[in-house]
C-alpha positions in Angstrom: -14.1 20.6 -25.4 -13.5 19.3 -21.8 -11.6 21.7 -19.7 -9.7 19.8 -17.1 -9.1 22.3 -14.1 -6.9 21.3 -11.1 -3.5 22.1 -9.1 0.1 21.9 -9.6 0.5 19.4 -7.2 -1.2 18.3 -4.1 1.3 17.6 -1.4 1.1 21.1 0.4 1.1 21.6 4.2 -0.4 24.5 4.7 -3.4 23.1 2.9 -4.0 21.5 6.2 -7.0 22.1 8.3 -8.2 24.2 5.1 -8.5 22.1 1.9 -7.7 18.9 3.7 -9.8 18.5 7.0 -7.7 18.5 10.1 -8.3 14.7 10.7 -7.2 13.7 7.3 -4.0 12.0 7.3 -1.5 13.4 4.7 -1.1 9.6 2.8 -4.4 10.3 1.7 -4.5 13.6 0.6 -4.4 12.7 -2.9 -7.8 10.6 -2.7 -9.3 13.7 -0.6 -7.8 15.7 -3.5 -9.4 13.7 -6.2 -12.8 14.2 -4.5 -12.5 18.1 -5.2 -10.7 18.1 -8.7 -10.8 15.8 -11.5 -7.2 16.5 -12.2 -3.7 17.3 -10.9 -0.7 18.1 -12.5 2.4 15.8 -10.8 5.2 17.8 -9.9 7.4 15.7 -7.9 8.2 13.2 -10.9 10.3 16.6 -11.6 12.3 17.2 -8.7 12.5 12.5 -8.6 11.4 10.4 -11.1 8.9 7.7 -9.1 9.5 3.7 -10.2 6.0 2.7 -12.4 5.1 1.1 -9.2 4.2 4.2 -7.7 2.7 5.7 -10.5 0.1 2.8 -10.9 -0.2 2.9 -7.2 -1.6 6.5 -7.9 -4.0 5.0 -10.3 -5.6 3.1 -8.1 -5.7 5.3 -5.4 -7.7 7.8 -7.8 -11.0 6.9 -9.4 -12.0 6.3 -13.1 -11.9 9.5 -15.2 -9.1 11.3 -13.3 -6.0 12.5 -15.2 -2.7 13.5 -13.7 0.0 15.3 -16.4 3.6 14.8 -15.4 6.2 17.4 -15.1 9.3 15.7 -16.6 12.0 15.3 -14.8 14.7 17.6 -14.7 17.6 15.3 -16.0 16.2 16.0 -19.0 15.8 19.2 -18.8 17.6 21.3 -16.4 20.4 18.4 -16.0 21.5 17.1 -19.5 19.3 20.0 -21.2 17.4 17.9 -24.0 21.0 16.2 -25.1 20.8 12.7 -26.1 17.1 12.6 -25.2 16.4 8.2 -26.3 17.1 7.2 -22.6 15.6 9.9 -20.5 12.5 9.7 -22.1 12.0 6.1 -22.2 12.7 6.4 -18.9 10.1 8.4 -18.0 7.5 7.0 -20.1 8.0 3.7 -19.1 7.1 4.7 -15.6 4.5 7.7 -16.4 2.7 4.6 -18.1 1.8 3.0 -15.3 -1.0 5.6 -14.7 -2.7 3.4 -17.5 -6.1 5.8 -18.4 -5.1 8.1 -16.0 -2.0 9.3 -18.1 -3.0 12.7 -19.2 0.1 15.6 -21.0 3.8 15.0 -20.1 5.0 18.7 -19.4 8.6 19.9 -20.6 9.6 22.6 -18.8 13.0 24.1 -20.0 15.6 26.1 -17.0 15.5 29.8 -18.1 18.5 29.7 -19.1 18.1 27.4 -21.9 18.4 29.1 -25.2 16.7 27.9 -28.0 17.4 25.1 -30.6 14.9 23.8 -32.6 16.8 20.6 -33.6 17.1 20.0 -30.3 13.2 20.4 -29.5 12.8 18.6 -32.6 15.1 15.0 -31.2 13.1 15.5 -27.4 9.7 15.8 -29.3 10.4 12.4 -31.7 11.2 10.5 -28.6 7.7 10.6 -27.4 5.5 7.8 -28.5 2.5 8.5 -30.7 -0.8 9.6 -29.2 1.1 10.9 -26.1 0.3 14.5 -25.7 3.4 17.0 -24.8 3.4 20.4 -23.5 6.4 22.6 -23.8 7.1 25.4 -21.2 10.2 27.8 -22.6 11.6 30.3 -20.7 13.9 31.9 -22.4 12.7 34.9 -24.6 15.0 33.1 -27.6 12.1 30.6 -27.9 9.8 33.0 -29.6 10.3 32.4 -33.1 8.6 31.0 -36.5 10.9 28.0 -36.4 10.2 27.1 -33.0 6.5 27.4 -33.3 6.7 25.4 -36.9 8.0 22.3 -35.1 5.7 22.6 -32.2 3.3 22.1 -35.2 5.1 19.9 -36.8 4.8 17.5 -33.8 2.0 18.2 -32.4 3.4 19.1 -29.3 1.4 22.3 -27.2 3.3 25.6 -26.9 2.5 25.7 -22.6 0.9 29.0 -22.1 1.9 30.6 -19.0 1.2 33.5 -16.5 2.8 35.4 -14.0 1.9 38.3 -12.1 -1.6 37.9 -14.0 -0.5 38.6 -17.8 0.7 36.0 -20.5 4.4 35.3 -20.5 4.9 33.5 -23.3 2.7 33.8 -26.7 -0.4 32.6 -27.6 0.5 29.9 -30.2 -1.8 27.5 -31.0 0.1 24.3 -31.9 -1.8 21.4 -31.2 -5.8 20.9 -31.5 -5.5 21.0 -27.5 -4.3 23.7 -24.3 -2.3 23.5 -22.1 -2.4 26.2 -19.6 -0.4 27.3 -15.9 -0.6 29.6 -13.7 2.0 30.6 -11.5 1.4 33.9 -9.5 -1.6 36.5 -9.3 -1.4 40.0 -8.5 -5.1 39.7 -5.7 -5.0 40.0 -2.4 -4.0 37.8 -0.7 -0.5 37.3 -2.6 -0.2 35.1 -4.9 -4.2 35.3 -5.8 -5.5 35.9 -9.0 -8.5 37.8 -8.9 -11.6 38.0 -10.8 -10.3 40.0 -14.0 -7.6 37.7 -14.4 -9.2 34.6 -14.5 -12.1 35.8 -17.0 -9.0 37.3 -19.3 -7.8 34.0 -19.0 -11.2 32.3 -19.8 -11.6 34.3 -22.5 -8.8 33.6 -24.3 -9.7 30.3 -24.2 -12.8 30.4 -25.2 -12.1 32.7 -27.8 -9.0 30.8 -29.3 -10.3 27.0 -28.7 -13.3 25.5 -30.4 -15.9 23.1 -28.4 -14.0 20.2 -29.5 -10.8 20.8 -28.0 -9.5 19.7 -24.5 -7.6 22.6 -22.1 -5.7 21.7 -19.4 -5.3 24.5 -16.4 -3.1 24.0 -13.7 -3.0 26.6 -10.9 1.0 26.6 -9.4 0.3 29.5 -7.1 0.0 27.4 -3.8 1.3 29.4 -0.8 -1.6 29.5 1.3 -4.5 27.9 0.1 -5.3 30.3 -3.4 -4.6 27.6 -6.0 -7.3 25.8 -4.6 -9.5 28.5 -4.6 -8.8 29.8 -7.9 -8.7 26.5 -9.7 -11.9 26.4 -8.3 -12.8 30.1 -9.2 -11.9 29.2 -12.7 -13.7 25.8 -12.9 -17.2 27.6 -12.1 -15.8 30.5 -15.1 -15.5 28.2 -18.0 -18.8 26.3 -16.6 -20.5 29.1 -17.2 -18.7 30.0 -20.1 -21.1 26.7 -21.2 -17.7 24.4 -22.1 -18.3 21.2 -20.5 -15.6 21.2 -17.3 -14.0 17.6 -16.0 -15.6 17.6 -11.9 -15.1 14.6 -9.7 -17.9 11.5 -10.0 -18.2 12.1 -6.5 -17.1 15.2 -5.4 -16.6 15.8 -1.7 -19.5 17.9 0.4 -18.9 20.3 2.6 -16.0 22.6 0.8 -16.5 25.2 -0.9 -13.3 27.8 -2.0 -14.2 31.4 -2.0 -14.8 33.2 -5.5 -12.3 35.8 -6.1 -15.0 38.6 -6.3 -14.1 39.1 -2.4 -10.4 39.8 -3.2 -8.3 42.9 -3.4 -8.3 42.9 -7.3 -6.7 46.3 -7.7 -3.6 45.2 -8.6 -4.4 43.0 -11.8 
């Protein structure tokens, strides 16, 4: 198993001056970033699909061994809601490719209001090509069902487990000989933290419910201050010593280190 540990995103202002040093200019936070993490998970391919162009400018700005997962965008999700799927997912993998080896899960998220329909999963999930790996977020309680999980199986697509407010949102499927894992908001001090229970619940459950072979993917989305950072950190040195082998930089940066959450408010996990 390699356990790839990193951020949603990287593009955060008030990671200034804290993460990023102060004289680091922000066009160059991502190769500061990829100095720290051996991952990230893109988030702004949801919000605007970049042209290939930019996503094979990434790949050279990051080194060999980095992977980046891409949020999909939301035309197909939030905008056209997995209808007629062909176009917007040729669409996106025909950019998303030009990460090349950097290419790592293309996450689905679905708007919470999105009931479920397992044909419909069933169409999105065809449209990907073979030996991409897909991660599907629901977040609508609908979703929880036999059928849902069979084609998640059936297609080898990962049920996304998720977190808020440090318990598991959705259930704890395994549907694919990989994880795929976020974390959105932790109950620590300060808000939205998670703190040291959390993580090694979290860490647990992997551990517990994932052989050696298998790859995880964690992506911290708390990142209001600077606590993804330091969790995805936190979390890192959990499944290290866990003894799973844990993706790290080929030449990490000196000089940083996030503090552990054993200094946090934890009460309230």
């Amino acid at each position: 198993m390699t356990v790839f540990v990193g951020t949603s995103g990287w593009q955060y202002k008030d990671w200034r001056g804290t993460f990023y040093p102060q004289g680091v200019p922000q066009r160059l936070w991502l190769e500061e970033y990829a100095r720290r993490f051996a991952t990230v998970e893109n988030n702004s391919a949801f919000y605007g699909l970049p042209e290939r162009d930019t996503f094979a400018t990434w790949r050279k700005r990051t080194p060999e061994g980095f992977v980046m997962a891409v949020k999909a965008n939301r035309r197909l999700t939030h905008v056209e809601r997995l209808r007629e799927p062909a176009e917007r997912v040729a669409q996106l993998m025909e950019r998303a490719e030009g990460l090349g080896d950097r290419l790592g899960p293309v996450l689905l998220q679905f708007p919470p209001s999105l009931r479920a329909d397992p044909g419909l999963l069933d169409a999105v999930l065809a449209r990907f090509p073979a030996g991409v790996r897909v991660a599907v977020e629901p977040r609508h309680a609908s979703w929880w069902t036999d059928r849902i999980e069979a084609v998640l199986v059936e297609r080898g697509a990962a049920l996304c487990w998720a977190d808020r407010r440090s318990r598991p949102v959705t259930p704890l499927w395994r549907t694919a000989d990989w994880c795929y894992l976020r974390l959105h908001e932790g109950r620590a001090r300060p808000w939205p933290a998670y703190g040291r229970r959390a993580l090694e619940g979290w860490a647990g459950r992997i551990v517990e419910g994932w052989p050696e072979g298998a790859d995880a993917y964690v992506y911290f989305n708390n990142d209001p201050g600077v606590e993804a950072v330091r969790d995805a950190a936190s979390f890192r040195r959990l499944m290290s010593g866990a003894g799973r082998t844990v993706a790290v930089p080929a030449e990490p940066a000196e000089g940083w280190e996030t503090a552990g959450p054993g200094g946090r408010d934890s009460s309230h996990e």
